[in-house]
N, C-alpha and C positions, 0 to 999 in steps of 0.2 A: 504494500500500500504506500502511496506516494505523500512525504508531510504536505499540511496544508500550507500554500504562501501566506506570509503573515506581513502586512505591512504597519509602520509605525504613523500616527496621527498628532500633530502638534498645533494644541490649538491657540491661536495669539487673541488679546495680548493677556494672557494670562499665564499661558508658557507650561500647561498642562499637556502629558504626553500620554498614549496610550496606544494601543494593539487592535489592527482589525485584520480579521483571516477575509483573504478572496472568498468571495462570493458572500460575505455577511453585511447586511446592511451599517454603516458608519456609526447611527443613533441605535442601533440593540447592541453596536462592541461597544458600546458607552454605559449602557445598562448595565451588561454582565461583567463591566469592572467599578460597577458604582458611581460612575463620573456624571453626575447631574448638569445635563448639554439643557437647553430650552426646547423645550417641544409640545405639542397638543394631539393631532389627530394619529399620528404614528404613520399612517397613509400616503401622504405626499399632497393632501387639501388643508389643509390651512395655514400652510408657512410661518409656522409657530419655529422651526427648527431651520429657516434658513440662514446662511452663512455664504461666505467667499473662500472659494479654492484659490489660494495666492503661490502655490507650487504644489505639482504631483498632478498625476493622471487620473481623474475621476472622472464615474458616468452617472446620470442622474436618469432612472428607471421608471416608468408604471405612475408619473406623477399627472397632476392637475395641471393643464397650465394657467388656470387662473390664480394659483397657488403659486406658482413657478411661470411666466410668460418666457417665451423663445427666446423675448432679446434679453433677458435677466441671463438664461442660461446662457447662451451668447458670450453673455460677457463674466464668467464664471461663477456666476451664484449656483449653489446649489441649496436642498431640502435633503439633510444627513440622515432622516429618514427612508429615503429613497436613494442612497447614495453609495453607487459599490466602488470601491479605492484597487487602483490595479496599480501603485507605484506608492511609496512613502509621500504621504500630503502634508501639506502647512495649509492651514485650513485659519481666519478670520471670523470670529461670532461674532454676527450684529446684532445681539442682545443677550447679554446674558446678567445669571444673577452670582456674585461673589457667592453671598448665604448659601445662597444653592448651592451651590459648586460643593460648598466649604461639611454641608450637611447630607454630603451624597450617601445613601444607602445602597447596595448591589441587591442588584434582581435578586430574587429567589423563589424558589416555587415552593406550596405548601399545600400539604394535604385536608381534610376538614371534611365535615358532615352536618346537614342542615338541621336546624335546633327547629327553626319556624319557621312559619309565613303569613303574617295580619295583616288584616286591612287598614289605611288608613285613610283612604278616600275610596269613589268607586272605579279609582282607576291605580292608584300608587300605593303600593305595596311594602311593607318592612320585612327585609330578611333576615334573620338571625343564623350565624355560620358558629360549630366549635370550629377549631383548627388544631390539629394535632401540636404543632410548635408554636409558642407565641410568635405574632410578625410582628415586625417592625415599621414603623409610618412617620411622617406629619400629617397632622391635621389638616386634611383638605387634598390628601393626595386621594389613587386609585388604583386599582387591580384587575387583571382577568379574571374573571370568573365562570370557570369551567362547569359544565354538569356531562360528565363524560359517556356515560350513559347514551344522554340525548345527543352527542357529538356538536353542541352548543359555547360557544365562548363568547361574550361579551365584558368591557369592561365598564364598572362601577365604581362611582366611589364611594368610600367608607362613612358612615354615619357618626361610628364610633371613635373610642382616643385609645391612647396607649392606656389607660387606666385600666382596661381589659382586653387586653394583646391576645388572650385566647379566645374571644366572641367577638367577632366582626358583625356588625348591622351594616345592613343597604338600606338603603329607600330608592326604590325603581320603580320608572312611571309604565307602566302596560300599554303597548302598540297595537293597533288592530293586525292581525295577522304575523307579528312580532314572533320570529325562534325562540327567543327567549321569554318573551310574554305567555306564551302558550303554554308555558309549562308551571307560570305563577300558581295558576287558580286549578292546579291538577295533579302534572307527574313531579310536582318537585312537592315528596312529603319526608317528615321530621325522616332522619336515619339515610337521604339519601346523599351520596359519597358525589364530591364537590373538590376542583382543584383551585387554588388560589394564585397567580404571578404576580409579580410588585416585588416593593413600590412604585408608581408612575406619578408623574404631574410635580407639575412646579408652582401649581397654586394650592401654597399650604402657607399655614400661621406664621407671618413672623414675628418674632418674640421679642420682650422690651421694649418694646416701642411708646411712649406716653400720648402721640397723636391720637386724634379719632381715627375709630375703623367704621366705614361703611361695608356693609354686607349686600347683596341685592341678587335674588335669586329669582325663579321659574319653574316648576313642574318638579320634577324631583330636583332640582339644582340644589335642592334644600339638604341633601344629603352630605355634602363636603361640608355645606357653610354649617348646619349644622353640629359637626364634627368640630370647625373653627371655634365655634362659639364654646361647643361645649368645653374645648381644651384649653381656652381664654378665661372660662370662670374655675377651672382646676386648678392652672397655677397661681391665683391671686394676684395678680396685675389687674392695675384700674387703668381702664383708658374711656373716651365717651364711645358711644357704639349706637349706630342704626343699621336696623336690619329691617331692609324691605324686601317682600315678598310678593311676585305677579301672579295671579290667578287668576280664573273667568270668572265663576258665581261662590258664595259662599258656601256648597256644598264642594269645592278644590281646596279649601282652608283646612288644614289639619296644624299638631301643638298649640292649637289656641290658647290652651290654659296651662299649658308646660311654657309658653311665654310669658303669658302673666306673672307667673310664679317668680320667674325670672326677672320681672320687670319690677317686680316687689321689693326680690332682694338684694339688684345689681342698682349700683349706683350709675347714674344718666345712659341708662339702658332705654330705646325706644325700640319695639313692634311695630313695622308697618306696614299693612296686607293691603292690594292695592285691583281692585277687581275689575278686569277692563271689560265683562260684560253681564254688569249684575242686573238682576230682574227687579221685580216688585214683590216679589215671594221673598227676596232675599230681604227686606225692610233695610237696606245697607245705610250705614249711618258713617262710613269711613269713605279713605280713597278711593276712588273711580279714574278709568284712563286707562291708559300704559305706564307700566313700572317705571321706565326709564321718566316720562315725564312727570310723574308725584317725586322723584330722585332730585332732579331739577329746580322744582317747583322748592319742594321742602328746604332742601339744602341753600339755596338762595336767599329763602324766608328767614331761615334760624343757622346761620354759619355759624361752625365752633371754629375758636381758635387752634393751629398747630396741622404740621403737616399729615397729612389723612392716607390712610391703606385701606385703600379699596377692595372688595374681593366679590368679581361678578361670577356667576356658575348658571349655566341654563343653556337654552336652543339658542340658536347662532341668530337670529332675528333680534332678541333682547340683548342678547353681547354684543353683538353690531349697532343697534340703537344708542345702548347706555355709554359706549365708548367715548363717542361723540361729546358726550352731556358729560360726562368726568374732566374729562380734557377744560370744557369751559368754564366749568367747577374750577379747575385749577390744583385737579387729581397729578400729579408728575407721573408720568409712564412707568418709570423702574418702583412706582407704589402701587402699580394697576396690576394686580394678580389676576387671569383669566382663565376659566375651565368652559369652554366651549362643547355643548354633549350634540356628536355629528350623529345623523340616519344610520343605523345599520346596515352594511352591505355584504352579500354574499360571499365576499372574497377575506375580511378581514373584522378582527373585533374590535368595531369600531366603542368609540365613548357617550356610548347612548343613553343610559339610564333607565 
C-alpha cells in the first residue's frame, strides 16, 4: 500500500501550521487536529471559511458560486471547505477569531443513546442524548448527529452546557418530508443507539466580557442561544442581555416561563418574543413585525452603554436581514457571532435544525 501524500498548511498572519493528506478536504485536516479555521455550512455555500491561497497549488471543488464567484477564484480565493491542497500552501484568512483559534477543540466522534423526545411546540422538538464519554463544547457550538440505523446525519446544535457533558439536549425544528424529521414523532425511541461528531461552529460564548450581549434567534435557533445563555448565568458574570426571539403566532412560543424565571433572577435580563404573524386568537399584547426590525426599533429606543456581542442563530433570511441592522447599531463584525441553519440536502449534513 502506497503512504498517503501529506502536504503542510500555513496559515498567515497568525503563522499557525498544520497537515493535510491529498485528497482531504483543507477545513476537516483542520478539524481532526483541533485548529478552529472560521466556517458555517461545511458545503462550499456560505463563505463563512473563505480565505486567499498566496503560494501552493490548490483546487477548489463541488462549491457554490454564489458563495465563491469565478473571478474571486480567478484571483485565488478559495472556500477551505471545498479545498483539496496538491502542493504545501501559504494560505491568508480573511477572518478569523484569535479566541477561536486559541480555544480549538479536535473533532471527535462519540457514541450515545436517546434518553427522549418532547414536544415543545407543534413543530420543534427536545432531544435528550446519554453519550457514552463526556464531550467537550462551547456554548453555542454543534454536532452531527447520527441515527445509524436510519443511515440519517444531520447537524445540530447543543441546547445544553458543559455542566452535563454526559446528556446533550437538541431543540430541532421538524421539516415537512425532512430525513431526519420523520423519525422525531416515530423510529427515534428512548434506547435507540445514536453517533455524535464535534465540536463544530464558531458561534459560541465569549467569556468576560462586561458589554451587553444581544441574542436574537428563529425557529429552533433557540437551541445554541439557549445553551449561550444558559452557560452565561452558570458562570456568574453580569453583563446586560436581550434576547429576542422571531416566531409567527403564539402557539411557536415555547420557555415562556423558564424566561421569566430568568428575568426574575438575572439582573437587566430582557425577553423579547416578536411575532411576525399573530392573529386575534393570539390577544398578542407584545412585539409584532420581523425580528430583525423590533432588534432595530428596541435597541435605538433604549441603547446601553459598552461594546455589545451579538449572537444571531436561525434560517438565512433572519441572519441576512439582522446583519444589516447590527452593522447600523454599530454591532463591530469581529463581535457579530453567526450560526446560519442551511436546507438539508441529499449529499451532505447540512446545519438545519
Amino acid at each position: 500500500m502506497s503512504a498517503k501524500t501529506v502536504h503542510t498548511v500555513r496559515f498567515e498572519p497568525v503563522g499557525v501550521e498544520m497537515e493535510v493528506e491529498e485528497g482531504e478536504w483543507v477545513l476537516d485536516a483542520a478539524f481532526r487536529q483541533g485548529i478552529a479555521l472560521p466556517h458555517g455550512c461545511r458545503e462550499g455555500r456560505c463563505s463563512s471559511c473563505k480565505c486567499v491561497v498566496l503560494d501552493g497549488d490548490a483546487e477548489v471543488e463541488g462549491h457554490s458560486t454564489f458563495a465563491l464567484p469565478d473571478h474571486e477564484r480567478d484571483g485565488g480565493q478559495v472556500l477551505l471547505c471545498r479545498t483539496y491542497a496538491y502542493s504545501d500552501l501559504t494560505v491568508e484568512l480573511l477572518n478569523y477569531d484569535e479566541d477561536a483559534m486559541r480555544r480549538s477543540i479536535a473533532i471527535k466522534t462519540f457514541e450515545g443513546e436517546l434518553v427522549s423526545v418532547s414536544s415543545l411546540t407543534h413543530d420543534i422538538r427536545m432531544l435528550e442524548i446519554k453519550v457514552e464519554q463526556p464531550i467537550r463544547f462551547w456554548a453555542g457550538q454543534f454536532v452531527e448527529l447520527s441515527v445509524p440505523h436510519a443511515g440519517v446525519t444531520r447537524s445540530y446544535s447543543m441546547a445544553s452546557t458543559q455542566s452535563s457533558p454526559d446528556t446533550v439536549r437538541f431543540i430541532i425544528r421538524k421539516y415537512p418530508e425532512g430525513a431526519f424529521s420523520s423519525l422525531l414523532d416515530g423510529d427515534l425511541k428512548p434506547g435507540t443507539p445514536v453517533t455524535l461528531k464535534g465540536p463544530y461552529g464558531s458561534c459560541f460564548r465569549r467569556e468576560e466580557r462586561p458589554g451587553p450581549m444581544v441574542l436574537v434567534g428563529g425557529g429552533s435557533g433557540m437551541s445554541p442561544l439557549w445553551s449561550i445563555l444558559q452557560d452565561h448565568i452558570e458562570s456568574g458574570e453580569q453583563r446586560p442581555i436581550r434576547f429576542y426571539y422571531g416566531a409567527r403566532t403564539r402557539k411557536d412560543l415555547f420557555f415562556v416561563e423558564e424566561f421569566a424565571a430568568i428575568a426574575a433572577k438575572l439582573p437587566d435580563f430582557e425577553f423579547i418574543p416578536v411575532l411576525s404573524q399573530a392573529t386575534e386568537e393570539d390577544a398578542w399584547q407584545g412585539e409584532t413585525g420581523f425580528v430583525h426590525e423590533a432588534v432595530e426599533r428596541i435597541q435605538r429606543a433604549r441603547p446601553q452603554p459598552g461594546e455589545v456581542d451579538a449572537y444571531t442563530c436561525g434560517p438565512p433570511p433572519m441572519v441576512d436581514a439582522l446583519l444589516p441592522v447590527l452593522q447600523r447599531l454599530g454591532v463591530a463584525l469581529d463581535r457579530t457571532y453567526v450560526d446560519k441553519f442551511t436546507q438539508a440536502s441529499a449529499s451532505a449534513p447540512n446545519h438545519v435544525h
